[in-house]
N, C-alpha and C positions, 0 to 999 in steps of 0.2 A: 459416608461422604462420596458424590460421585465423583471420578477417575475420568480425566480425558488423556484418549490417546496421542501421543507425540509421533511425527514421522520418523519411519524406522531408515536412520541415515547412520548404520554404523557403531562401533565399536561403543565409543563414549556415549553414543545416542541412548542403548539399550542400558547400559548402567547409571546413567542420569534417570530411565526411565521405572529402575526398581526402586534407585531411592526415594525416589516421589510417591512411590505407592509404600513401602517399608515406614514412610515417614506418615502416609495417611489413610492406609485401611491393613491394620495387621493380619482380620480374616482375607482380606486378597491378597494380601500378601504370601500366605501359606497356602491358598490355593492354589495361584499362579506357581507355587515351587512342587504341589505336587502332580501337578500337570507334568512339570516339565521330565519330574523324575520317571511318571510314568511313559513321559515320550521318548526319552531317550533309554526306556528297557525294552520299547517298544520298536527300537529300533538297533537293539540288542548291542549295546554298550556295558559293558560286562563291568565295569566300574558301578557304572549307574544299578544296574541288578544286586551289586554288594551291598549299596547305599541304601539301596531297599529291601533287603536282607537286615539289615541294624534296626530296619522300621520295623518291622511286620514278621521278623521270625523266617526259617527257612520252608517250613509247610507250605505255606500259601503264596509264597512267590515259587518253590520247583512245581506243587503242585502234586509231590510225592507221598506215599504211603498217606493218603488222605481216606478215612472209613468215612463214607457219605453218609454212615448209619448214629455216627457217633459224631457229636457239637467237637469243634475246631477251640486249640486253645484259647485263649484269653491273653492278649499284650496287653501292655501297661499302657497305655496313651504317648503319643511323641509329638514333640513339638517342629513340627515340620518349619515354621519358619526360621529358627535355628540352624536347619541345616541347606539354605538358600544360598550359601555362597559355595558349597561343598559343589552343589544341582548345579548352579553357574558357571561353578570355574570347567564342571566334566560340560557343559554347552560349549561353552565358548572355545574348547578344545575340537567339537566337533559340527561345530557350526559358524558360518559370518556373520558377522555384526547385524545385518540385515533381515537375516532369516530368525534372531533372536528377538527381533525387536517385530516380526513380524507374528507371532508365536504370542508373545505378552500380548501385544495389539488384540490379537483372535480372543484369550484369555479376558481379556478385561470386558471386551464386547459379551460372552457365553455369560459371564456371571451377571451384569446387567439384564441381560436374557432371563437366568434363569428368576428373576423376580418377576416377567413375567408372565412367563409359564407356570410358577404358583400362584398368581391372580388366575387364570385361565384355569387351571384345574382343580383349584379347591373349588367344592362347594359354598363355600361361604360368603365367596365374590359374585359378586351379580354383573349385571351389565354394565353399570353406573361406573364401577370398578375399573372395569374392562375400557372403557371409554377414555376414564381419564389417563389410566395408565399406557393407551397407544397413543393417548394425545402430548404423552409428557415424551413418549421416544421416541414420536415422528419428531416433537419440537426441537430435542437435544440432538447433537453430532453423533446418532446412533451410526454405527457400520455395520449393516445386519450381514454386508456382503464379504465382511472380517470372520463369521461365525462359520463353523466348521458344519459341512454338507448333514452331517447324521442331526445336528441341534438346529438346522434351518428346517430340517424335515418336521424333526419334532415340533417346532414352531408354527408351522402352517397347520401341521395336524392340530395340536390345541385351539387356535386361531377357528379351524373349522369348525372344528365339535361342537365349539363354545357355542358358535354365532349361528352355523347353520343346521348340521347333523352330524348326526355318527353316523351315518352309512357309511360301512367299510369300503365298498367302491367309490364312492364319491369322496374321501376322505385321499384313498391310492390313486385317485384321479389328480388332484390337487395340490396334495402339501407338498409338491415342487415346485410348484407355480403361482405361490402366490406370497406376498411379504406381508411384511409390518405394514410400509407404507398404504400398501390395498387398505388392509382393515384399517386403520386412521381415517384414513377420505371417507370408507362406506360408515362407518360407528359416528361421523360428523351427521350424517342424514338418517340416526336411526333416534324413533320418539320413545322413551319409555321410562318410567317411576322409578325413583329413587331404589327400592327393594325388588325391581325386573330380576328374574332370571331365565327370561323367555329367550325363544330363540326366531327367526326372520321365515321360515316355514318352506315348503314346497317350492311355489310358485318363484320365491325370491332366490332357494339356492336352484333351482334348475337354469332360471337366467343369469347368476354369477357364473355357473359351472362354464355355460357355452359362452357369454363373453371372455370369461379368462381365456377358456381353449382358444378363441381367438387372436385374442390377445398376443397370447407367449406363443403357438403353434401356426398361425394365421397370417401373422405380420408379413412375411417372405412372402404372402398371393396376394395382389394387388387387388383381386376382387373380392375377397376375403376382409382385409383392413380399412375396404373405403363403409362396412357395416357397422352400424350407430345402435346403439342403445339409450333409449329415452332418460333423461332427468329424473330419478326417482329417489323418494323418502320411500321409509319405512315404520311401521309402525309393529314394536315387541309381539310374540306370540299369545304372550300373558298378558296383554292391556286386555282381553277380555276378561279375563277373571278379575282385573281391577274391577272394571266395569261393573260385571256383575256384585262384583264384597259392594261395590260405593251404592247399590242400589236395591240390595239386601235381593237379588234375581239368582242365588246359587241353587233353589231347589227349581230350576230350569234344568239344569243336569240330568233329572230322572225322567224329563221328555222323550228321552232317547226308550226306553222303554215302555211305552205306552204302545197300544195297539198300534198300528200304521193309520187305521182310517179314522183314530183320536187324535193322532199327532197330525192328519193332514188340516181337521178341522179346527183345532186349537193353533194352529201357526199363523193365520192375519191377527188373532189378538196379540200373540206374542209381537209381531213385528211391530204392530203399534206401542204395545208396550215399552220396546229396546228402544224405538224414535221418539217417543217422551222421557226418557229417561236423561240423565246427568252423569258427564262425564268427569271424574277426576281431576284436581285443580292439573296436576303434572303434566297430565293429558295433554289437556285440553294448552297448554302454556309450549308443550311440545308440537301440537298439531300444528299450533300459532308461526311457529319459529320454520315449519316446513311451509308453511302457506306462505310466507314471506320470503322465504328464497326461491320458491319454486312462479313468484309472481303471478299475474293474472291469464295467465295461459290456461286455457281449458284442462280438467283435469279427467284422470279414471283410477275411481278407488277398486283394486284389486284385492281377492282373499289371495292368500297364501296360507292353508291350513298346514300345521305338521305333518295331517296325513296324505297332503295331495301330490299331485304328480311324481307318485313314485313307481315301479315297474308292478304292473298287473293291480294298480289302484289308482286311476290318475285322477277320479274326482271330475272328470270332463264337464265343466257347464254346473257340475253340482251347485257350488256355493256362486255369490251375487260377485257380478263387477260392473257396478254404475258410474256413468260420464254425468260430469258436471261440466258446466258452461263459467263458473268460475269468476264473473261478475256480480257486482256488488259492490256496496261497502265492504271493508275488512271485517266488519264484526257479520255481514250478511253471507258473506265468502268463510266466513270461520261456521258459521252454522247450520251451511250448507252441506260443509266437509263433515263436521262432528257427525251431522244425521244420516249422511253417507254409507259413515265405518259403522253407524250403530246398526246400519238395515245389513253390512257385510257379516256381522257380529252375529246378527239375529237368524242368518241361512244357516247357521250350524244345526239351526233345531227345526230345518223343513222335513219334508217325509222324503221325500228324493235324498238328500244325502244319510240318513237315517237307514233308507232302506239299502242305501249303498250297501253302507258300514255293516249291516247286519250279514245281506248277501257273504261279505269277506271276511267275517268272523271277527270286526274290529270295533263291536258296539264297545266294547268294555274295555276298549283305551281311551285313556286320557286324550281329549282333545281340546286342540286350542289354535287359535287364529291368529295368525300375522296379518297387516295387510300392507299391502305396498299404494304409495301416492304416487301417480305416476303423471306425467306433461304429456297430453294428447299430442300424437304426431301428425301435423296439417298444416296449412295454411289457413289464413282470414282471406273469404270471397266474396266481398260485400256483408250482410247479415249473417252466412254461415262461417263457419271455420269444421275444415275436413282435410282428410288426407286425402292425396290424388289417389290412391287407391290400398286396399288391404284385404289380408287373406291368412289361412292356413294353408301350411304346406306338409307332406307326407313324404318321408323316405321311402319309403313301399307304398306302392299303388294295387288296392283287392278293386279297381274300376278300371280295367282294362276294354276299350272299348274296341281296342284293336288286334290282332292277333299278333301284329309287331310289337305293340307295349307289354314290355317285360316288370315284373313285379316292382324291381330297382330302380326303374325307369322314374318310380316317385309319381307325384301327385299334388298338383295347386288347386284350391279356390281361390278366385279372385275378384274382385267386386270393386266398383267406385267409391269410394267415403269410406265409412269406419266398417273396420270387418266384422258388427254382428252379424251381417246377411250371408257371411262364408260361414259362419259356424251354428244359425238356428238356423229351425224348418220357418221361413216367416212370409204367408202371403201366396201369391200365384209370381214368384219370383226367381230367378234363377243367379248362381254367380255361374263367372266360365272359369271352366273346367283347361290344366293344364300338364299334361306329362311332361314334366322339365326335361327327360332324357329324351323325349321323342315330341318337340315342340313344334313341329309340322302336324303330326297328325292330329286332327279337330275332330272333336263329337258333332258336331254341324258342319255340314257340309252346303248344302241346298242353301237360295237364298232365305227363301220363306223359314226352313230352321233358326237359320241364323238371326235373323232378326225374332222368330216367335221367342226362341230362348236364350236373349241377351236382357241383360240386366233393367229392371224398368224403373227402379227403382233404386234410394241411397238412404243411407242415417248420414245426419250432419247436426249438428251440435249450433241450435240456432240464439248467438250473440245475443239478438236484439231482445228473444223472448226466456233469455238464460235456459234453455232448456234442450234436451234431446230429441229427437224429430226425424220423422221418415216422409221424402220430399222426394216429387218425381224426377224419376234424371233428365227427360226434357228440358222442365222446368227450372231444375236447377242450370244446366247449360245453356239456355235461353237468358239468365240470368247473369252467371257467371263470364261467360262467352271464353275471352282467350286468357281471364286470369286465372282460368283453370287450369293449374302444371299440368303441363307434359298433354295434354287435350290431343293431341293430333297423333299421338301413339296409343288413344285410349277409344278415340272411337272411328268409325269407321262407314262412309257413301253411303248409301242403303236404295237409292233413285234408281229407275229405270232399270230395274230386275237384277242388278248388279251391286254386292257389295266389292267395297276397294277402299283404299287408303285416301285421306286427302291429299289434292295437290295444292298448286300456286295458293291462293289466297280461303282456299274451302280451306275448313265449313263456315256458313251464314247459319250461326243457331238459329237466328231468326227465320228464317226459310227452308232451310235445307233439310233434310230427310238425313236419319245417322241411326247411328245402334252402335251402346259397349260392345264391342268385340276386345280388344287391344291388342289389334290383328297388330300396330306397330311396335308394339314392347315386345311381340311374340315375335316378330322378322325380324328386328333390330336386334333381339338376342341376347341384349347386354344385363339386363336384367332378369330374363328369363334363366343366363347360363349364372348370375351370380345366384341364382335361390337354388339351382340345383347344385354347383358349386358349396355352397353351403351345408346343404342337407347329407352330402356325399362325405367332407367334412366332420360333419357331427357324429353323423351314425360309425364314420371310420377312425373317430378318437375314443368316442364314450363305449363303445363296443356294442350297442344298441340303437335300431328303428329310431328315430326321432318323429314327435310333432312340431310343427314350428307355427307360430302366429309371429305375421309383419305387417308393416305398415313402410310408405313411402309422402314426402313430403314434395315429389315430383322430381327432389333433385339427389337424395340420397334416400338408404334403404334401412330402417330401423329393423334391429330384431327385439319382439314384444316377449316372449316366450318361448322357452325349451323343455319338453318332457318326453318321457317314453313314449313311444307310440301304443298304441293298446293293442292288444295281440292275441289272438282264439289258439285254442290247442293245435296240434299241428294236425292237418286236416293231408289226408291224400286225395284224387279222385277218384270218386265212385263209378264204377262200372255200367255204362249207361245201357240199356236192354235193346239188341238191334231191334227186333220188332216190338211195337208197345200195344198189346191188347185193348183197342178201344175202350170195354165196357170197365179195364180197371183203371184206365188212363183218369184221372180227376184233373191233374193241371199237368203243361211242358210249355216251358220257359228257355228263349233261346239268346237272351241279351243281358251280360253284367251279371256271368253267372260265377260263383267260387265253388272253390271246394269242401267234400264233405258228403255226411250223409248222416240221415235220422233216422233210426228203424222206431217201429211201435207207436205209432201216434195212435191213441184212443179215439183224442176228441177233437176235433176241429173247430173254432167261434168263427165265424163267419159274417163281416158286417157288409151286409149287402150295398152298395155303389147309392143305386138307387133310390133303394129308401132313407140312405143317412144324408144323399143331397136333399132329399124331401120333406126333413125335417123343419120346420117352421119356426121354432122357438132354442133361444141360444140355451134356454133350461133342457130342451128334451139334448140338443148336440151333446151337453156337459154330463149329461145322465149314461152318454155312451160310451165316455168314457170314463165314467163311475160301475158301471153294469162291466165293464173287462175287468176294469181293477179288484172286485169281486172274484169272478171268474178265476183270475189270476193267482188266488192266494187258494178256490176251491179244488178246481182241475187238478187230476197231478202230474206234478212237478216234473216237467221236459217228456210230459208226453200227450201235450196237445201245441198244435198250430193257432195262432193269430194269420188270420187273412182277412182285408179289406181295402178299402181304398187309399189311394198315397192320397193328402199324405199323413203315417202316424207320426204322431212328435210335433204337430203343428201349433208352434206358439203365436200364430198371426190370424190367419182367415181359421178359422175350425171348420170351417164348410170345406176344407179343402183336406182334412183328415180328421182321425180321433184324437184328441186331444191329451193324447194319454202320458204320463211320466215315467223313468223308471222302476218304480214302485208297481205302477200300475202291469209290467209284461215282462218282471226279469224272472218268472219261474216257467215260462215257455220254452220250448225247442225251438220253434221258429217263427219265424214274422215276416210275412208275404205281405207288399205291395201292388196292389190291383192297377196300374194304370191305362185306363178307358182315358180315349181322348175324347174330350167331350171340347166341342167347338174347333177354337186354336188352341187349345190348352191342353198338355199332355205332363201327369205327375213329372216332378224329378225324383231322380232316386235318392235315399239320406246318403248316399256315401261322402263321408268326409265331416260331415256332422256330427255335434256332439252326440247326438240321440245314436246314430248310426258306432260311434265307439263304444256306447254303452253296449248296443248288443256285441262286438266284435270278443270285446273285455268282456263279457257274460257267456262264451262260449254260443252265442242264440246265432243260429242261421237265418239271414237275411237274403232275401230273395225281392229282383221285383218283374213281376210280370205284365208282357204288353200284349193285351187279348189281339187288338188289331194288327200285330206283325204279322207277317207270314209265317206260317211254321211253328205259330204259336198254339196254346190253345187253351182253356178254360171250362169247367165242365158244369156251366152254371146249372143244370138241371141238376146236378145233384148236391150241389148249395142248395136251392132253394126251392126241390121239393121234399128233401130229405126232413125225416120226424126231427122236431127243435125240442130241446129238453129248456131251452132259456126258464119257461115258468116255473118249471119244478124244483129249480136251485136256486130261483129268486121272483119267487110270486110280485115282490117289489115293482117288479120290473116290463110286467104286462104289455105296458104301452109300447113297449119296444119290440114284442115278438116277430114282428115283421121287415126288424131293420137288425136287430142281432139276434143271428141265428145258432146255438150248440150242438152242434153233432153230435152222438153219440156211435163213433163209427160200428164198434161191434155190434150193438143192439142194430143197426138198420140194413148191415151186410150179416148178419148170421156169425159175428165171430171174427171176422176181419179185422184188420190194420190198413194204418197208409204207414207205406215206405216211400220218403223223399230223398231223392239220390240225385247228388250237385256232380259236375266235370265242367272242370275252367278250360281244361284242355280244349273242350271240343266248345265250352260254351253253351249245355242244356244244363235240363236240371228236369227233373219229370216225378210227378207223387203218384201210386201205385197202388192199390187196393192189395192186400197181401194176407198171408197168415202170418199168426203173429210169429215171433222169434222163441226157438224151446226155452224155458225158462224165463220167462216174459211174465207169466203169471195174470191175475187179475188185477189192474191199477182201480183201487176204489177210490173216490171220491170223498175229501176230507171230511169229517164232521166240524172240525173247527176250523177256524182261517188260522193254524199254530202248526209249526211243526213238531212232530212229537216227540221229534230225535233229540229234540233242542236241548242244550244244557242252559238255557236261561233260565233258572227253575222261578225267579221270580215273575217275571215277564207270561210264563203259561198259566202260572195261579191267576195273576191277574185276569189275562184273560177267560179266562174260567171263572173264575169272578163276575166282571160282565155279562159274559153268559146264562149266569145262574139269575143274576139282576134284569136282566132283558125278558128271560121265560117266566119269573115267579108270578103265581095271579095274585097281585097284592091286594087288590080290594077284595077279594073274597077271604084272603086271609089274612085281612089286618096291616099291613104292611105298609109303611107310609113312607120308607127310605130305607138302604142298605149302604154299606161303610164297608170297604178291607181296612184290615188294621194291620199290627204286627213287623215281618219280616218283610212281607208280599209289599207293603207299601213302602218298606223301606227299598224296595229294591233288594235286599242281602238274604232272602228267602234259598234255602238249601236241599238237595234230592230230599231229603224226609222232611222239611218243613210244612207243617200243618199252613191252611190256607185259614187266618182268620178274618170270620167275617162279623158286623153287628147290625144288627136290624133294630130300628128305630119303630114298635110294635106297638099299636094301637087297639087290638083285637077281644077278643072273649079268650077264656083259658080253651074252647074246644079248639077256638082257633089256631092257637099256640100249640095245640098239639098235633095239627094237620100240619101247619107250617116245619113241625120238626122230622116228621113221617116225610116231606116232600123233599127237605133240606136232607135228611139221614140216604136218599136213595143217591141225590147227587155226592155226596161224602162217596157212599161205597165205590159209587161207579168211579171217580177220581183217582181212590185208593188206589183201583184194578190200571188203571192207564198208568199211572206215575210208579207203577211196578213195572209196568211194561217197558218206561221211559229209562227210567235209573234200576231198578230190580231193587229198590226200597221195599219191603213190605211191611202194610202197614191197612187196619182193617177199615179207620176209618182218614179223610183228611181235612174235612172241615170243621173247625174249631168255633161255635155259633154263641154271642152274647148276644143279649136284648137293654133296650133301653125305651125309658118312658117317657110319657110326655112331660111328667111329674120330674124322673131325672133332671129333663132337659132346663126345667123352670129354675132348679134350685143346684141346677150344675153342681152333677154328685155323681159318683161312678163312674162310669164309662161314657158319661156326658164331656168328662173334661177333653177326653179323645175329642169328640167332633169339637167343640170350641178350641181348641191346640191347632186345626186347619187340616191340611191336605196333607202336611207335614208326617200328622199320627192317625188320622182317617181320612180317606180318599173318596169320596161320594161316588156312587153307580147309579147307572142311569135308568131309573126302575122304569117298565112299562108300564103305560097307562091299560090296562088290562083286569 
């Protein structure tokens, strides 16, 4: 029965207050007496010590002659609440009325507690549990603020674990700061199935972490506490695997193991597949109930995977976050949301977060997706609805454009409307660029600068046609005029060779000449000093770099997101050579340069300016950055260069770079951007971009070069008249000889290397013809696109498998389809497991016995590698059944394999050959 507390008013108060509990919970009642006995030995009452002496024997209260090797006796059991008057009368001798009754109080509160903290820590409670049990102690006269500091700790810590993580830092970051109450309000906005035991992911606890900090640590800076955090639901980590059981989608799972350029091509069906798919009645009745509180406000479904934003994996841009417009009917606004989470659902199985995972050794954790519902930050401006402006921000700045801006100094992008355009490469567009510590100094200076690279462009979230959209900012200002917040701190005169602020009644959208600058948020300061106020903050609570994503509604400042910053090894600078030998000089770069250096580049890819603007067909662009991604997986590994045009990573114009993804360049040393200004138009560099933390977080030197600076320089004769190996590593790829070029640098220098050696200090960077480094040895050129080191032993079979399916000449010997079977298709394939294969054989017996002579040479040769790999030995490894057409008719043998699915045979993609 529950127990409420009485004010502890004195003498009669605290014995009035035991016989109410003596009278209606006997186990608190003996608890409450053995607390007390042990606080009063605890406080060395030498009565009380006797008292617990009659309990427990003299061993284990002196603590004397105790063998730690040998079991402690055995007492008989004691009936503690028997001896409560004995524990009270030694209290009330050394204690007041008030201090006794303040004691029970604490007591009575800890055992209500400890029920639940066993909700929270057994396993057998799930969410659902969780939920209702803080909703029954937020509802009841809980006094969490009664409970003693070590069980408030423990409290939060459970609280944490359950819902967000076990990270030991983020756990010692928190369970002093946060209550019961908290989890009550947030477990009100979290959607998940009765049997949940999922947890709210990444994305969700890096933004509880930095509002709490704000919160409890922030309150006392006024520019600190006037920081908002959007409206959001949640939805379980585990609604995916619902998802998937309700729609029989679990051998999705073994996607993750498939070749990369299987997995790149099988992912538009899979997403089709996840958005025709049905989601669970619980679901889908929970989505309901957040769509209905969160009303018709534009929405943005975010991932929060378990593995994202954590130090040295933050998942940057991996997974999807789609903006809805949030109109409709209720049932058209419910089916919008569901199709939403399913396409968030369905990025866990792209090649980009695949190849992340693999990169980091974390293909083979369990993963699973939260996602958050969150209230677009903006206002309604006629047809659209946008924020007045949004950005990411950076505790450290590696874009120091000045020799004043110090790394600490931080880093904004900032852009009009919703901040995709700060965080992709998208278009001939630019955001402005801000050092919060040093918000005078400007990367434009000049007027013509300033207006060529001020923002041309916004995403806005257009009402009328429910949909997301990229709209000229003219346009949109011509339209909007002055219901656009804060307008007159955002853009900035542009007329008669002069940028400036407006005055009196400017600007006339309609007439008047302007350009985003936000030259007045940046002299106004008030904003500018709260984002670096913030960022200063974060990184000096959490002990770590922060990235930050914001948004503003014109009149307050949301924070969207908080994660690690992404971080390369620690780099010093490299010793730049006073004089640099023309003829070994290949490139010197003297703008936005970091630290570091790469010795031993073999091979250089080089995609010529040029020829990739001269590409005609959006097939050949796509093919060029299919022909790296190749490349990528052939070259070895951090010992060739990517150089070509900015910009790479470009998800908008592709005429404006290679189109390439993670996947596509994370086994390169370095990635050099070429910007030629061709017209007005002059690349920007990725810094601060998703694409740009991938490489930062990949250890990959990024570099961008401006041929036209002064001081610059570029050594295209040896681009492009240098011998190209492109055909002989992918005859595929012919048409493109003239636009991707591979160096082979020793083959064309006799033996040489390029050495690239980065100084921030001074701001060069310069790549060098060299010999190579002692010990350097020959880097050969893979034979398969696998690493051999790999412990995926399934994952290489397979691909060895397709390998073998790709080269076999099936028409001449019969062959009409190949199957892996066994372990390799399960996935569970081991250093000595045989690779079995079945061939579905059509042929004459000579035939069958050339096919087994050609199959017996690949066995041997696999054996010899997969010794080399694991040091299994083992004479043969391919394991070969056959099956007929006859099998097949009368489904017998090893027919039932192919008719059982993908499940117990996995089809290879034979060549037509």
């Amino acid at each position: 029965m529950a127990v409420t507390a009485a004010p502890p008013t004195g003498d009669a108060a605290w014995r009035r207050r035991l016989e109410e509990i003596r009278g209606q919970d006997a186990a608190l009642l003996a608890t409450i007496t053995r607390k007390m006995i042990n606080h009063l030995c605890w406080r060395g009452v030498d009565e009380a010590i006797d008292l617990l002496k009659a309990f427990v024997g003299d061993v284990s209260v002196a603590g004397q002659d105790v063998d730690q090797n040998r079991p402690l006796p055995r007492h008989i059991p004691y009936d503690v609440a028997s001896h409560t008057e004995a524990a009270f009368r030694i209290a009330a001798e050394q204690f007041d009325g008030e201090e006794i009754c303040r004691l029970i109080a604490t007591w009575v509160e800890e055992d209500r507690a400890a029920d639940l903290i066993e909700i929270l820590d057994l396993a057998q409670y799930g969410v659902h549990e969780i939920a209702t049990s803080l909703q029954q102690f937020a509802g009841a006269d809980f006094d969490e603020a009664a409970l003693s500091q070590s069980l408030r700790r423990g409290l939060g810590a459970s609280l944490l674990r359950r819902v967000f993580s076990e990270n030991l830092a983020f756990l010692g970051l928190l369970k002093d700061r946060v209550s019961v109450a908290d989890f009550a309000d947030l477990m009100r906005r979290v959607v998940h199935t009765s049997r949940s035991r999922g947890k709210l992911g990444g994305k969700s606890s890096g933004l509880f972490l930095a509002s709490t900090m704000l919160r409890t640590l922030g309150a006392d800076r006024p520019e600190l506490a006037r920081i908002k955090t959007p409206k959001t639901w949640y939805v379980t980590s585990d609604g995916v695997l619902e998802f998937l059981r309700h729609n029989n989608l679990e051998d999705v799972h073994s996607q993750k193991y498939l070749d990369i350029e299987r997995v790149r091509a099988d992912y538009p069906h899979l997403v089709t597949i996840f958005k025709n798919s049905r989601f669970p009645t619980e679901l889908v009745n929970g989505v309901m109930a957040a769509l209905d509180d969160l009303g018709d406000f534009p929405l943005i479904v975010r991932s929060s995977s378990l593995l994202e934003d954590q130090v040295g994996a933050a998942f940057s841009g991996k997974y999807k976050s789609l903006f809805l417009a949030n109109r409709g009917t209720r049932q058209e606004r419910l089916s919008a949301l569901l199709d939403a989470i399913a396409e968030v659902y369905s990025s866990i199985f792209g090649p980009d977060p695949i190849e992340y995972r693999a990169e980091r050794g974390l293909l083979d954790v369990h993963e699973e997706m939260g996602v958050m519902i969150q209230q677009v930050v903006g206002v309604q401006m006629g047809r659209y609805y946008l924020p007045a402006y949004a950005g990411v921000a950076f505790s450290r700045n590696e874009f120091r454009w000045s020799p004043r801006i110090r790394r600490e100094d931080g880093l904004i992008r900032i852009v009009p409307g919703l901040g995709t355009r700060a965080v992709d490469r998208l278009g001939d567009d630019y955001p402005v660029l801000i050092a919060p510590g040093q918000p005078g100094l400007r990367v434009n200076v000049s007027h013509d600068e300033i207006i060529r690279y001020s923002p041309q462009k916004a995403d806005v979230i257009n009402l009328e046609e429910n949909r997301f959209q990229t709209v000229s900012i003219h346009e949109l200002l011509a339209e909007a005029g002055y219901r656009y917040p804060a307008v007159r701190s955002i853009v900035s005169m542009t007329s008669g060779g002069y940028v400036r602020r407006p005055v009196g009644l400017e600007p006339d959208f309609g007439e008047d000449e302007v350009a985003v600058t936000f030259a007045g948020l940046i002299e106004d300061g008030e904003v500018v000093g709260q984002i670096a106020a913030l960022l200063q903050f974060l990184e000096q609570t959490l002990g770590y770099p922060v990235d930050i994503e914001f948004a503003s509604d014109g009149k307050d400042l949301y924070l969207l997101q908080c994660r690690a910053l992404s971080s390369s090894l620690a780099a010093e600078p490299a010793p730049i050579p006073r004089q640099l030998p023309p003829e070994r000089t290949l490139f010197l770069a003297n703008r936005y340069v970091s630290n570091g250096r790469v010795p031993d580049l073999t091979h250089l890819v080089y995609v010529d300016p040029e020829g990739y603007a001269n590409l005609q067909t959006l097939a050949d662009l796509k093919d060029v950055a299919r022909a790296v991604g190749r490349l990528n997986h052939m070259l070895p590994r951090r010992h060739f260069a990517l150089i070509g045009p900015g910009r790479w990573g470009s998800r908008g114009d592709i005429k404006l770079g290679v189109s390439v993804g993670y996947g596509d360049i994370n086994n390169t040393a370095a990635l050099i951007e070429l910007a030629w200004r061709r017209g007005n138009y002059t690349p920007e560099p990725s810094f601060g971009t998703h694409f740009f933390l991938d490489l930062v977080e990949a250890d990959i030197r990024y570099l961008p070069i401006y041929p036209d600076d002064r001081g610059a320089l570029f050594n295209r004769e040896f681009f492009e008249q240098s011998e190209s190996i492109l055909t002989e590593l992918l005859p595929e790829y012919e048409h493109l000889k003239d636009v991707v070029r591979v160096i082979d640098v020793r083959r064309v220098t006799g033996g040489q290397v390029v050495r690239l050696l980065l100084n921030a200090d001074v701001d060069v960077a310069v790549a060098l013809l060299s010999s190579a480094s002692p010990g350097h040895g020959e880097q050969r050129l893979k034979p398969f696109e696998v690493d051999l080191t790999s412990d995926d032993h399934a994952r290489w079979r397979r691909l060895m498998a397709e390998r073998i399916a790709e080269t076999v000449p099936a028409s001449r010997l019969g062959v009409k389809a190949m199957y892996v079977t066994g372990s390799v298709c399960k996935g569970s394939a081991g250093p000595a497991s045989d690779l079995d294969l079945l061939v579905h054989f059509s042929g004459t017996e000579r035939q069958r016995e050339k096919l087994l002579t050609w199959i017996d040479g690949w066995s041997r040769a696999l054996a010899e590698v997969n010794f080399l790999r694991t040091g299994y030995t083992a004479e043969q490894l391919i394991d070969v059944d056959f099956v007929s057409d006859d099998d097949l008719a009368h489904r017998r043998g090893h027919a039932l394999l192919i008719e059982g699915g993908a499940e117990f045979a996995l089809k290879l993609e034979v060549a037509a050959r």
